[in-house]
DOTI-292371 format. One record per residue (C-alpha): x, y, z. Coordinates in steps of 0.05 Angstrom, whole numbers, plus 5000, padded with zeros to 4 digits. Example, Ala and Ser with C-alpha at 12.3 -4.5 7.8 and 13.67 -1.06 7.14 Angstrom:
REM DOTI-292371
((5246; 4910; 5156)) ((5273; 4979; 5143)) 
REM end
This chain:
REM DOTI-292371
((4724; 4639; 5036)) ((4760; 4647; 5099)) ((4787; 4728; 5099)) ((4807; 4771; 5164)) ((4836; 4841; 5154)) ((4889; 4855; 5204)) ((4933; 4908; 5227)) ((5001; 4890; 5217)) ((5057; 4906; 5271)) ((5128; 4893; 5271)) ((5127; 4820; 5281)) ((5096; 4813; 5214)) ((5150; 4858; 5172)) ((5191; 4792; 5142)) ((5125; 4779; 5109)) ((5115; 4846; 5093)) ((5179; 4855; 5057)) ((5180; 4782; 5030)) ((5111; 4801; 4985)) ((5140; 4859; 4973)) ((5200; 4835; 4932)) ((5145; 4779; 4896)) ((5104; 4837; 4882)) ((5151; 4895; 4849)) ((5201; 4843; 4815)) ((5160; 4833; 4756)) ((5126; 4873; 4702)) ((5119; 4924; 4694)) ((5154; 4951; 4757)) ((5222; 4902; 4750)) ((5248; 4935; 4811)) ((5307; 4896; 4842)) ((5297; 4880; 4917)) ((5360; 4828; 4912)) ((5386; 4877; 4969)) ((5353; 4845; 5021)) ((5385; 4903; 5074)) ((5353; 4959; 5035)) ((5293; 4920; 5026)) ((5291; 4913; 5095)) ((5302; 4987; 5113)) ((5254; 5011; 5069)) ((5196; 4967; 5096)) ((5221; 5006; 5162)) ((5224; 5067; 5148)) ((5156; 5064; 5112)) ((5123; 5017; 5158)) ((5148; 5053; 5226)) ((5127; 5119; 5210)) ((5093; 5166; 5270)) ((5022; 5142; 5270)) ((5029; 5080; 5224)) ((4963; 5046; 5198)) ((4986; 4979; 5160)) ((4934; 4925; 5139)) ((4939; 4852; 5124)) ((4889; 4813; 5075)) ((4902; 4741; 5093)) ((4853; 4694; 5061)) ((4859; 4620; 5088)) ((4908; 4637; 5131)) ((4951; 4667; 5070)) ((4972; 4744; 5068)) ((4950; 4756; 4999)) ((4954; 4840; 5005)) ((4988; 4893; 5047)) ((4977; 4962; 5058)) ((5026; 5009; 5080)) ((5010; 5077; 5109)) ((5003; 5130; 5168)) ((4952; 5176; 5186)) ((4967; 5242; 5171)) ((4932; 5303; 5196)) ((4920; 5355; 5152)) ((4878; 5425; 5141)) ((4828; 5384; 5105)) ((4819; 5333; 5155)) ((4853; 5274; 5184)) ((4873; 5224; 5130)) ((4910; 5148; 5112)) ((4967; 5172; 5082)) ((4973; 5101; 5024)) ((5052; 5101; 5023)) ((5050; 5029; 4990)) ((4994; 4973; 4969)) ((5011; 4907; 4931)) ((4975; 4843; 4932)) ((5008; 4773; 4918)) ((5017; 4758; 4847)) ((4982; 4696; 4865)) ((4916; 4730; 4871)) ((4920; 4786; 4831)) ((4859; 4782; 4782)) ((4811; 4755; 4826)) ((4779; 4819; 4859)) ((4824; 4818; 4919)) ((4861; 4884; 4901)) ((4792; 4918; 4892)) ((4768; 4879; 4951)) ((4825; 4896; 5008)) ((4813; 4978; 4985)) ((4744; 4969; 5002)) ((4755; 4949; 5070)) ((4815; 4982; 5086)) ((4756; 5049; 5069)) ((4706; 5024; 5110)) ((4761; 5013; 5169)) ((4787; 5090; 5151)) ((4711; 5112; 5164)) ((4704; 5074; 5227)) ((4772; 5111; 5251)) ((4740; 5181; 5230)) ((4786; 5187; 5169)) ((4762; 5233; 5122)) ((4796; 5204; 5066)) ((4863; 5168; 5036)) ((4921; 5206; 4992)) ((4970; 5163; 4956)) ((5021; 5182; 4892)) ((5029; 5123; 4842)) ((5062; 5138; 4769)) ((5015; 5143; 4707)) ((5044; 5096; 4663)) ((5029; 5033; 4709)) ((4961; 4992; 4722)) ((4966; 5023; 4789)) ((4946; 5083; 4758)) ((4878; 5058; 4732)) ((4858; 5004; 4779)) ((4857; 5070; 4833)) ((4819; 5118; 4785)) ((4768; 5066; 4767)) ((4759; 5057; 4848)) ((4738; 5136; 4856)) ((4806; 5157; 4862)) ((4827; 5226; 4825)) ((4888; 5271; 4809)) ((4897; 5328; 4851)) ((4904; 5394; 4799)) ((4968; 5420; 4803)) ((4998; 5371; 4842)) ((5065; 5347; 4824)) ((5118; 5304; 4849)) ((5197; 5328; 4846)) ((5263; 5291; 4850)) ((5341; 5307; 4838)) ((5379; 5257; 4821)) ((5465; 5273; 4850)) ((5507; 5251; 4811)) 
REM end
């Protein structure tokens, strides 16, 4: 199998925010990316952030994953901050998920990372799939949000 990990830069954000939309628009996320300027804006702002660190899985030429992030320096260390990660429905189930993590860590080390933080909710695979790949809660850590209206 033909596989390169890449660092993604600006050129590649259509693609970025094309297997976004394939990825989230079905279960059990259903989100609705028909906005294609929002879409576009929030591949941006999540993709241009100050230090960005985005990765590309393309197998035979194909981007079949994407990782989204920055690196973020913190008390603890200097870390990949995971904003987003979503792999093609086409080859979800085949070990590329589990696959892409594992190199995107091994890249992270190389850099001198001294670990990655992401947020995902607990009622979606997400949840599991980064638990059973060493991942854990942080104890009292909680996310907060107010809705206007």
């Amino acid at each position: 199998m033909n596989e390169q990990l890449i660092v993604l830069d600006d050129s590649y954000l259509p693609q970025m925010a094309e297997l976004y939309k394939k990825a989230f628009e079905m279960a059990p996320w259903n989100d609705d990316w028909s906005d294609t300027d929002q879409l576009t804006e929030y591949m941006k702002e999540i993709s241009y952030a100050y230090r960005p660190l985005n990765y590309g899985l393309m197998i035979e030429g194909k981007m079949c994953a994407v990782s989204i992030g920055h690196i973020k320096h913190w008390w603890q260390g200097t870390e990949y901050y995971l904003d987003e990660l979503f792999v093609d429905p086409d080859c979800q189930g085949q070990g590329v998920g589990s696959h892409f993590l594992e190199l995107i860590e091994e890249d992270n080390k190389k850099r001198g990372l001294s670990g990655i933080f992401l947020q995902t909710e607990n009622d979606k695979p997400a949840y599991e799939f980064y638990q059973k790949r060493g991942f854990h809660e942080l104890p009292g850590h909680v996310s907060f949000f107010k809705e206007f209206g």
